[in-house]
Structures are given as structure tokens and as C-alpha cells.
PDB file of N, CA, C and O in Angstrom, chain B, residues numbered from 101:
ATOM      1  N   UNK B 101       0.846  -1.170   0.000  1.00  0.00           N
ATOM      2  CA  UNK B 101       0.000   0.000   0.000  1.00  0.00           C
ATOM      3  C   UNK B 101       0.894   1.236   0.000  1.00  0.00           C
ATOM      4  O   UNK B 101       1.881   1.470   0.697  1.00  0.00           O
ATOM      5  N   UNK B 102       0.226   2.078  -1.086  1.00  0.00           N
ATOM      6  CA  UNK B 102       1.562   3.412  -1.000  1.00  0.00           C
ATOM      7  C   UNK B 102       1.402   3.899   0.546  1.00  0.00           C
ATOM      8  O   UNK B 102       0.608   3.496   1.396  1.00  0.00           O
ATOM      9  N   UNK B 103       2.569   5.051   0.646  1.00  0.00           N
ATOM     10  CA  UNK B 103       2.455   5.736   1.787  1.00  0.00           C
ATOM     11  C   UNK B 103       1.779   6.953   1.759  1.00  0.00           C
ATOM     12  O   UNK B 103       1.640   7.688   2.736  1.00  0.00           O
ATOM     13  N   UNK B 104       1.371   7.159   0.667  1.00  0.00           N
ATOM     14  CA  UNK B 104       0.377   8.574   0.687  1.00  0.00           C
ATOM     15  C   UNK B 104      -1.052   8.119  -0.001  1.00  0.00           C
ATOM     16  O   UNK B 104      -1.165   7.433  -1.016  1.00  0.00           O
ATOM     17  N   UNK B 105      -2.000   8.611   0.714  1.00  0.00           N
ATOM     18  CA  UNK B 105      -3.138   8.001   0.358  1.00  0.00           C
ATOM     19  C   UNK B 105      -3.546   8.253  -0.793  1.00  0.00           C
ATOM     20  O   UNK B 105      -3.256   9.385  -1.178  1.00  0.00           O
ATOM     21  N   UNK B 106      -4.424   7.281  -1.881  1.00  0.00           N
ATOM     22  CA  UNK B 106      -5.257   8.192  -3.301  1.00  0.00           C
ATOM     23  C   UNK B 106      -6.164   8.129  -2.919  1.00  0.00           C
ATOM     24  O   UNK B 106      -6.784   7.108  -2.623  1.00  0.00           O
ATOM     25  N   UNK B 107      -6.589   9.599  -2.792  1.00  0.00           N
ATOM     26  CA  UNK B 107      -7.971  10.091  -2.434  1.00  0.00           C
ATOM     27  C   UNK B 107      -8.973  10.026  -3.782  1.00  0.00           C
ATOM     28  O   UNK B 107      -8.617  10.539  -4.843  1.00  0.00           O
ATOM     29  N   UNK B 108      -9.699   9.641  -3.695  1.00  0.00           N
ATOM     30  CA  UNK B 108     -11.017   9.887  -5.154  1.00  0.00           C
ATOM     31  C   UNK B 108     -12.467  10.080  -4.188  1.00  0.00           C
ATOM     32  O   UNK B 108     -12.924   9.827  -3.073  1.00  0.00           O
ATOM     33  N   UNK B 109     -12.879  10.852  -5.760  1.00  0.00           N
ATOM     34  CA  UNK B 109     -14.246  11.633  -5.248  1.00  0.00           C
ATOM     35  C   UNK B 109     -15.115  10.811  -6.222  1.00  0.00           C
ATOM     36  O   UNK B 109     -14.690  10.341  -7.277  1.00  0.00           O
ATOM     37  N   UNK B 110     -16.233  10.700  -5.813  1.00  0.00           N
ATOM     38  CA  UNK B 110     -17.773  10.226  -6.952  1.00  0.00           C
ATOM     39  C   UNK B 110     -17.269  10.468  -8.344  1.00  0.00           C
ATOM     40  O   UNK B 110     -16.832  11.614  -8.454  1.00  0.00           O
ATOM     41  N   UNK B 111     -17.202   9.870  -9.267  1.00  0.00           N
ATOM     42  CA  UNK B 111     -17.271   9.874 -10.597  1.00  0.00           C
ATOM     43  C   UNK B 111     -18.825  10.783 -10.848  1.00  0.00           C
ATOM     44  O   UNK B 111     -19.042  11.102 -12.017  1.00  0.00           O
ATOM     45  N   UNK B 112     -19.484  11.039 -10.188  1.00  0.00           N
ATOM     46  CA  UNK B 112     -20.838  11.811 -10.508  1.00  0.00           C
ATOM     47  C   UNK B 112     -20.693  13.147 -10.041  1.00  0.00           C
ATOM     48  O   UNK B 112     -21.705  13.847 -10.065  1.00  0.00           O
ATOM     49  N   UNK B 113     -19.153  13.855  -9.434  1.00  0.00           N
ATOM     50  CA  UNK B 113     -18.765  15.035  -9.467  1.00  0.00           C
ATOM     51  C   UNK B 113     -17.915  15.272 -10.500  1.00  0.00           C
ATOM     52  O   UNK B 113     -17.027  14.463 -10.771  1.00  0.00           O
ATOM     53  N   UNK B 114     -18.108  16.495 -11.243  1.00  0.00           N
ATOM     54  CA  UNK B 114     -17.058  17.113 -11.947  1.00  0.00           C
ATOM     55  C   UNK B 114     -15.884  17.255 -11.686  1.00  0.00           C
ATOM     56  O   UNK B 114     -15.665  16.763 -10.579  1.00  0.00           O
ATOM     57  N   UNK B 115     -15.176  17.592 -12.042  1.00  0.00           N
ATOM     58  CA  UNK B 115     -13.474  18.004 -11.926  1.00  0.00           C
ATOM     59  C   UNK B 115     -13.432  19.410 -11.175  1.00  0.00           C
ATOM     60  O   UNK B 115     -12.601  19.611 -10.290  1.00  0.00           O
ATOM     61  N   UNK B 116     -14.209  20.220 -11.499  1.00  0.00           N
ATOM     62  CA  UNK B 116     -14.247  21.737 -10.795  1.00  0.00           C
ATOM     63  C   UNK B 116     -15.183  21.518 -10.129  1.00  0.00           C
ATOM     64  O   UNK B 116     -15.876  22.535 -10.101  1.00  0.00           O
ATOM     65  N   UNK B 117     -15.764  20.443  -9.346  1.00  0.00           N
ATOM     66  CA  UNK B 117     -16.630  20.557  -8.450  1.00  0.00           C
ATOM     67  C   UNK B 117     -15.822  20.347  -6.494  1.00  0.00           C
ATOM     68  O   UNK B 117     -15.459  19.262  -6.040  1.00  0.00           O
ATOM     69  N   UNK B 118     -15.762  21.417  -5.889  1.00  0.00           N
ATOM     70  CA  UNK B 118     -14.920  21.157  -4.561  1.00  0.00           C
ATOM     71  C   UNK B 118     -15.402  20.569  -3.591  1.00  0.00           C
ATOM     72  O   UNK B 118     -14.807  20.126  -2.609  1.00  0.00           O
ATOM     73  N   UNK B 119     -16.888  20.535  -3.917  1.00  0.00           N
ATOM     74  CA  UNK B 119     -17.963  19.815  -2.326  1.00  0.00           C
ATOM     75  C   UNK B 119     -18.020  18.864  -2.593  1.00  0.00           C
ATOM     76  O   UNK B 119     -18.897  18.554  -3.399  1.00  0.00           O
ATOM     77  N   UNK B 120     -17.120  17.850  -2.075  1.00  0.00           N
ATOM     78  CA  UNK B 120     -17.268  15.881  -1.951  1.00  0.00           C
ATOM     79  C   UNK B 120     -16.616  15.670  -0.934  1.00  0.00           C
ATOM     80  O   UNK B 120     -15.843  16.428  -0.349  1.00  0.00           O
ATOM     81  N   UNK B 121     -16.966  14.444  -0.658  1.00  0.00           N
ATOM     82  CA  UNK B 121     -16.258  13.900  -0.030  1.00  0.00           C
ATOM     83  C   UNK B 121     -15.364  12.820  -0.337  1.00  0.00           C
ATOM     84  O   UNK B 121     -15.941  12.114  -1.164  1.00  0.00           O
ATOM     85  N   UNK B 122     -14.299  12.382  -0.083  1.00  0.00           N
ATOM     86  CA  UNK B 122     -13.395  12.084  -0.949  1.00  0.00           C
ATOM     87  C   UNK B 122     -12.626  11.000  -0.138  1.00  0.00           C
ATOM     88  O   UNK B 122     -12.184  11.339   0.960  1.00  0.00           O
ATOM     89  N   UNK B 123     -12.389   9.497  -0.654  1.00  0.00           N
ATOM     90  CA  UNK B 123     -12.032   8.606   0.280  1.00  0.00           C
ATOM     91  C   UNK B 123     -10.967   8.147  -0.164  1.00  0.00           C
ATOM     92  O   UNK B 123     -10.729   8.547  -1.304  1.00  0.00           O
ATOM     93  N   UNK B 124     -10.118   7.375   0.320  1.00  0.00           N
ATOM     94  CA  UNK B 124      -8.762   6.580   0.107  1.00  0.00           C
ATOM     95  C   UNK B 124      -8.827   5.212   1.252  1.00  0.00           C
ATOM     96  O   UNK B 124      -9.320   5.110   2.375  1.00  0.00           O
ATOM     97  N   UNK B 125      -8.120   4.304   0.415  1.00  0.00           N
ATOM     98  CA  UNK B 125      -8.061   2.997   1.365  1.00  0.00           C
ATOM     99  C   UNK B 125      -6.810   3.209   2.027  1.00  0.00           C
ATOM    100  O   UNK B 125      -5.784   3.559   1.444  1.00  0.00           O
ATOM    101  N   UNK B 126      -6.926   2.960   3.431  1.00  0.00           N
ATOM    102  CA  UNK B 126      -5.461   3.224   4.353  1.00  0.00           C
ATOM    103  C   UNK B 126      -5.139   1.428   4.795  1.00  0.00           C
ATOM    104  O   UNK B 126      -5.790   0.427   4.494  1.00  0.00           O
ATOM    105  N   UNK B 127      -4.010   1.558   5.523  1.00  0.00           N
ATOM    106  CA  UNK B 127      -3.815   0.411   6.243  1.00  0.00           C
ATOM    107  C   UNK B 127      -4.462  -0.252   7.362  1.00  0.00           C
ATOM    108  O   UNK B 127      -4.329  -1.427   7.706  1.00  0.00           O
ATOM    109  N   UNK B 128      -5.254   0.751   7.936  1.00  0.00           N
ATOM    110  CA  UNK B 128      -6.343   0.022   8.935  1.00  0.00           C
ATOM    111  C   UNK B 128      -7.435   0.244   8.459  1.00  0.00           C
ATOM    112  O   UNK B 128      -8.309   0.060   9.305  1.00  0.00           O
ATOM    113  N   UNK B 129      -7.942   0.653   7.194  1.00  0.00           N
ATOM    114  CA  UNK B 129      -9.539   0.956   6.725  1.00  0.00           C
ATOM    115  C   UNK B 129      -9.425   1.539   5.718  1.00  0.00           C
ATOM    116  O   UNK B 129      -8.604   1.341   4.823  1.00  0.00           O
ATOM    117  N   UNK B 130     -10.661   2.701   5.814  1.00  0.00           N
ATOM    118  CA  UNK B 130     -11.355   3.294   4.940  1.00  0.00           C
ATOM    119  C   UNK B 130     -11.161   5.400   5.588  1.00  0.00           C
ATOM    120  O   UNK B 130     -11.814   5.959   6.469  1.00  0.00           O
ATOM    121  N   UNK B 131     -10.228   5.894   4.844  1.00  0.00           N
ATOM    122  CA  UNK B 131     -10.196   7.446   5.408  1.00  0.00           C
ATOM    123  C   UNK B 131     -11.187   8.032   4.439  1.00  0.00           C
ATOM    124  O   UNK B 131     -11.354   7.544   3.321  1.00  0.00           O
ATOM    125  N   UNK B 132     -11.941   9.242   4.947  1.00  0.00           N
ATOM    126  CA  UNK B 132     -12.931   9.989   4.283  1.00  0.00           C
ATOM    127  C   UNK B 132     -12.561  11.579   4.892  1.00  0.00           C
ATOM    128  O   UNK B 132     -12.091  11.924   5.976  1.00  0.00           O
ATOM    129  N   UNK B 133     -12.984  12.350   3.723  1.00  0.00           N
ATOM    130  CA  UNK B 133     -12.449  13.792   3.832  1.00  0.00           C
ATOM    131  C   UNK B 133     -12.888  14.849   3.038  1.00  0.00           C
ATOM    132  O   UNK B 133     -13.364  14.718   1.910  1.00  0.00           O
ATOM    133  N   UNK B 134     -12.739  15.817   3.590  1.00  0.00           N
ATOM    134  CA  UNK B 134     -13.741  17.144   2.986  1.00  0.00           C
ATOM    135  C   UNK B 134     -13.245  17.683   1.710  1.00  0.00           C
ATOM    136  O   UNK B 134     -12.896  18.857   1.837  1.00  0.00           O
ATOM    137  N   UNK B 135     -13.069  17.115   0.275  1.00  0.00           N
ATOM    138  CA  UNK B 135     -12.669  17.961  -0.474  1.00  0.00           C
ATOM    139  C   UNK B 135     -12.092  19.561  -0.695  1.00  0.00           C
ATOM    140  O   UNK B 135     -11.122  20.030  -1.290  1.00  0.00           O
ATOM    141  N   UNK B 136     -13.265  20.168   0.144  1.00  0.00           N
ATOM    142  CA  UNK B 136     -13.027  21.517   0.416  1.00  0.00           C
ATOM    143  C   UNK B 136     -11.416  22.128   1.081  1.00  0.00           C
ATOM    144  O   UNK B 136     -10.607  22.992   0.744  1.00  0.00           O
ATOM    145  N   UNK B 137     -11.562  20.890   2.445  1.00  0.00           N
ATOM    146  CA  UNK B 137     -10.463  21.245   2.873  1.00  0.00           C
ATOM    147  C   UNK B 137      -9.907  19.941   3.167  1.00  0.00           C
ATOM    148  O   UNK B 137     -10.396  19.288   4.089  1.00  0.00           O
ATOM    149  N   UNK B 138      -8.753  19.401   2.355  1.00  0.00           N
ATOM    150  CA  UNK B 138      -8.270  18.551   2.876  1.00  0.00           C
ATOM    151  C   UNK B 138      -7.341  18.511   3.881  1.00  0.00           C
ATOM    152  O   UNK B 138      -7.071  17.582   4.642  1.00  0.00           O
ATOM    153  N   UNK B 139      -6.826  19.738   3.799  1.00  0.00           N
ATOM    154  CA  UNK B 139      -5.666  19.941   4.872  1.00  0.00           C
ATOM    155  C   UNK B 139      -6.080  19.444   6.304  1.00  0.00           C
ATOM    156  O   UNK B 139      -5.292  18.947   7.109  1.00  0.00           O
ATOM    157  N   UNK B 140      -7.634  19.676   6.546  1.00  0.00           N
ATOM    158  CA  UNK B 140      -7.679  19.853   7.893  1.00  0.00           C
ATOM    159  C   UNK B 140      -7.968  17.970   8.471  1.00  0.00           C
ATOM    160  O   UNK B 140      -8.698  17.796   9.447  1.00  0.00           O
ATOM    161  N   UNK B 141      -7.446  16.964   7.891  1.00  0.00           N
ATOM    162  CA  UNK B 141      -7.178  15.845   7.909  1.00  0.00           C
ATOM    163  C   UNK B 141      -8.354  14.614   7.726  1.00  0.00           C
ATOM    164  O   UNK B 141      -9.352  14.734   7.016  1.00  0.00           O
ATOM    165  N   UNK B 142      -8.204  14.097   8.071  1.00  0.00           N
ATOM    166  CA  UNK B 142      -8.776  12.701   7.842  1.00  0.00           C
ATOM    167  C   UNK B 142      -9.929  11.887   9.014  1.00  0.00           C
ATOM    168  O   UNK B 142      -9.743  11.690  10.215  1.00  0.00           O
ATOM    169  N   UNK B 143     -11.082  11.541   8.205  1.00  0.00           N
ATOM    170  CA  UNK B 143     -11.641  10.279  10.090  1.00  0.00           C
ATOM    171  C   UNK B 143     -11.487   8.848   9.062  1.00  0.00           C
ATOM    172  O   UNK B 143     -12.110   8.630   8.023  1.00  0.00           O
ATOM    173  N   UNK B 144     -10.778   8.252   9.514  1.00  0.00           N
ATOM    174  CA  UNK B 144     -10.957   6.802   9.485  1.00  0.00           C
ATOM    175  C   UNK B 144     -11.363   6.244   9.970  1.00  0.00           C
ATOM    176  O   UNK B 144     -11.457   6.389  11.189  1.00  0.00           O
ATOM    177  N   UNK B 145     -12.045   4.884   9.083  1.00  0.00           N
ATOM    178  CA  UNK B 145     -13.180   4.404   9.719  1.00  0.00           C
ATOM    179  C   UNK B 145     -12.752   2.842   9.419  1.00  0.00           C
ATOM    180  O   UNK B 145     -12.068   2.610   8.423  1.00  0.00           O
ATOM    181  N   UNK B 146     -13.156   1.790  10.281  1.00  0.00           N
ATOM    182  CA  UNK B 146     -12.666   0.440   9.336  1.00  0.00           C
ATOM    183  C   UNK B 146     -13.452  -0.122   8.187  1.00  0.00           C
ATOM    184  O   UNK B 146     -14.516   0.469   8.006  1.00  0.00           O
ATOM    185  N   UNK B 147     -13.236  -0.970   7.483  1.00  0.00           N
ATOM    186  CA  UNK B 147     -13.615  -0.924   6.174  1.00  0.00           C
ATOM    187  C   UNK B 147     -15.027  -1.523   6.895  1.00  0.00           C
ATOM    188  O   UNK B 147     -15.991  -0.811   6.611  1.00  0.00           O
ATOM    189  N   UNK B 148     -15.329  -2.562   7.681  1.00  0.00           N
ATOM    190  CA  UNK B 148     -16.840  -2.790   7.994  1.00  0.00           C
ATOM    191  C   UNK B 148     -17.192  -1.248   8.249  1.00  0.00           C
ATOM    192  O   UNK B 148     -17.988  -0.977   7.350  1.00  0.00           O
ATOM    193  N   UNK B 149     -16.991  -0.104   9.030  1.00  0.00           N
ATOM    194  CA  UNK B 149     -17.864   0.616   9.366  1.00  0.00           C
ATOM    195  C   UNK B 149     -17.935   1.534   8.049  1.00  0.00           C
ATOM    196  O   UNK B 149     -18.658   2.454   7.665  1.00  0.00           O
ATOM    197  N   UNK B 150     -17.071   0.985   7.658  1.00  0.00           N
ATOM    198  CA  UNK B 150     -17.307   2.027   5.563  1.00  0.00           C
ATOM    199  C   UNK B 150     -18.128   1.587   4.889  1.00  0.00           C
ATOM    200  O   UNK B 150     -18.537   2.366   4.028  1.00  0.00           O
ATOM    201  N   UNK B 151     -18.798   0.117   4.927  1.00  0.00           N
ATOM    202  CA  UNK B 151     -19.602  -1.043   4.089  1.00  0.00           C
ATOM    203  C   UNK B 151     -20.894  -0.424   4.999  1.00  0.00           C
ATOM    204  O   UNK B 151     -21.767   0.226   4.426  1.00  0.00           O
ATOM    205  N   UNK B 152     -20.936  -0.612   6.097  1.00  0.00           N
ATOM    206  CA  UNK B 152     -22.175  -0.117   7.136  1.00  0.00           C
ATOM    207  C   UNK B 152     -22.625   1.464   6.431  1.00  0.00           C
ATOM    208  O   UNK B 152     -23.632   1.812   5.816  1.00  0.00           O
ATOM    209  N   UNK B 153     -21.945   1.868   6.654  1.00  0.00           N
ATOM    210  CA  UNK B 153     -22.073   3.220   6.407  1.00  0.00           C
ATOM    211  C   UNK B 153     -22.664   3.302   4.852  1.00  0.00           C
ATOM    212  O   UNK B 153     -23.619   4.059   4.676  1.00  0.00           O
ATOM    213  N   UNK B 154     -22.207   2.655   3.866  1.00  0.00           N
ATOM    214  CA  UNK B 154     -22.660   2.999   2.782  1.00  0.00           C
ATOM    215  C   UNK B 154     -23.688   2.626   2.094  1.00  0.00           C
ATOM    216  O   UNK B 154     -24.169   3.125   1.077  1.00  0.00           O
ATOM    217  N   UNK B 155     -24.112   1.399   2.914  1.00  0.00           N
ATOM    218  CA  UNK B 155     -25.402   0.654   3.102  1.00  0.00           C
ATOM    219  C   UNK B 155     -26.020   1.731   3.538  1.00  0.00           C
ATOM    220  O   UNK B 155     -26.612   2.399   2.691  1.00  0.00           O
ATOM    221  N   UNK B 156     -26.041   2.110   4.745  1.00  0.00           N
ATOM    222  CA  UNK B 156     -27.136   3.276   5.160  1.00  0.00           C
ATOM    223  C   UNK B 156     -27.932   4.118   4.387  1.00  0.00           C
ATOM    224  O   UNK B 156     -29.141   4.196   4.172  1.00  0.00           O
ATOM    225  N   UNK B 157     -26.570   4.957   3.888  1.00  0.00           N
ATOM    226  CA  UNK B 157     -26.716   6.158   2.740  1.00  0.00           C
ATOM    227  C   UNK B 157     -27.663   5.264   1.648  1.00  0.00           C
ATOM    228  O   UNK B 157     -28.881   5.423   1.570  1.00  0.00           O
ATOM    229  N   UNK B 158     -27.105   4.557   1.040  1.00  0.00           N
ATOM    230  CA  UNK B 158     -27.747   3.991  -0.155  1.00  0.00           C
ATOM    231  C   UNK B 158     -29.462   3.311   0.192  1.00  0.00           C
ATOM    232  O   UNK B 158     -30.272   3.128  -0.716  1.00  0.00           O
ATOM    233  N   UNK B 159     -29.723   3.049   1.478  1.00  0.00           N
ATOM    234  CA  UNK B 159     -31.051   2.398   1.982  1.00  0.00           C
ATOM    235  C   UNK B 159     -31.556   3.946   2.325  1.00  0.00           C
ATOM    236  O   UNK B 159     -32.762   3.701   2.378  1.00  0.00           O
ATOM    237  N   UNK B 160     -31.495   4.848   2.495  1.00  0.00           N
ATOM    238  CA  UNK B 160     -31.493   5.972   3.021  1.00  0.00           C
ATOM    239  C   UNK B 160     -31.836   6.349   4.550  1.00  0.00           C
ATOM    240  O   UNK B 160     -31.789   7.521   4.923  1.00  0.00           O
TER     241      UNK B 160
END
């Protein structure tokens, strides 16, 4: 796994679009992050609570 994360956003945002949220696979999970501002860092989550989580969203 590299040492710097690849962050990607929805393929259903544009390229000049800054409001996403934007995830990368880390070594203990799943990191998610504010496009807007990435600087201001990262919540990782483990990959079950990333699968949970996206179940949710998607069941609404």
C-alpha cells in the first residue's frame, strides 16, 4: 500500500466541483475527507464501518 493516500471523489462530481467527499483505502480501513479542505485531515473508519455506512446512505 503506497504511503500517501489516493484520495477519489464520486465519478458523478465534476473536476471543478470542490464539495465531496473524498475517500482513500489506508492500512487500517477506509479514510474519508472534505474535499473543500483537505488539509484539515482525515476520520478513518474500518472498512466494515465504511460497508455499514454505505449501506445506510444507499437504503437511506
Amino acid at each position: 500500500m503506497p504511503s500517501t493516500p489516493n484520495w477519489r471523489k464520486s465519478s458523478y462530481s465534476g473536476p471543478n466541483e470542490p464539495e465531496c467527499v473524498e475517500v482513500a483505502a489506508l492500512p487500517t480501513g477506509v479514510g474519508l475527507r472534505d474535499s473543500k479542505n483537505p488539509g484539515a485531515g482525515h476520520l478513518a473508519v474500518s472498512t466494515q464501518g465504511f460497508a455499514a455506512l454505505v449501506r445506510r446512505i444507499k437504503n437511506g
